[in-house]
N, C-alpha and C positions, 0 to 999 in steps of 0.2 A: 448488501449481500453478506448473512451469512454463513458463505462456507469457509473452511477452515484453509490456510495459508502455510504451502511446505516451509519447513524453516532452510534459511539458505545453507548454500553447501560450503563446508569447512574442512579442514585436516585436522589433525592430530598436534597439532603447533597453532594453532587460533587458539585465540581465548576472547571469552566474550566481555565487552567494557559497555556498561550505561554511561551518560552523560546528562549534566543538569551543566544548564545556564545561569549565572548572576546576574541580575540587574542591577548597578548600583544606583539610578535611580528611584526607582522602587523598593528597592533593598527586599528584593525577594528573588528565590529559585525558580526555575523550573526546568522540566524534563526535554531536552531537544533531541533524544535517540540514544541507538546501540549502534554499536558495532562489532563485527569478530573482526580481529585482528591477528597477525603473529606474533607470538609471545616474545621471538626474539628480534622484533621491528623496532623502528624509532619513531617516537611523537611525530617527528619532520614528515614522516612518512606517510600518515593521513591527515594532514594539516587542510589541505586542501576541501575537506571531508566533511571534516571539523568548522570550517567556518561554514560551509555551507548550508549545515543541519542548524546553527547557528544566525544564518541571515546575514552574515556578515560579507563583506565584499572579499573573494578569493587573497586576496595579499594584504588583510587584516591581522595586526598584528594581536596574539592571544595569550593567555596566560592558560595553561592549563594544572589544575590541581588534584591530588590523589584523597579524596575522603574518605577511604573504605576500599575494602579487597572487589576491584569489578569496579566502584562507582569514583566517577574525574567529576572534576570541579570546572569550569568555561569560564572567563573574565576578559570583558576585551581590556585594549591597550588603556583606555581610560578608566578603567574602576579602581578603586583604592583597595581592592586584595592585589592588583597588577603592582608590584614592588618588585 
């Protein structure tokens, strides 16, 4: 289908973050989604969100990393950026 898709609804205090995945297997990226968020929230606060867009089992532990204004890094508990 395609027709075009409203963008979801925000405030004034969201800000929108992409997200990529590591594999340290494969030792490659990729992209698992967006989110708007609020700007003045904490990581802990879409965790749950975060593993999910991720495949991981809700009470996975993760690493998350900033590479860029907007774009986080995903690591789960075993990959060698998780330090």
């Amino acid at each position: 289908d395609l027709c075009p898709i409203a963008p979801p609804e925000k405030t004034k205090d969201d800000i929108l973050l992409f997200f990529k995945l590591y594999d340290p297997e494969k030792e490659e990226l990729r992209y698992v989604g967006r989110l708007f968020v609020n700007s003045t929230g904490k990581p802990s606060e879409i965790l749950a969100r975060l593993n999910k867009m991720a495949r991981y089992d809700p009470d996975e532990e993760i690493g998350l990393y900033e590479k860029g204004k907007g774009l986080f890094l995903l690591a789960s508990s075993g990959s060698d950026l998780y330090e």
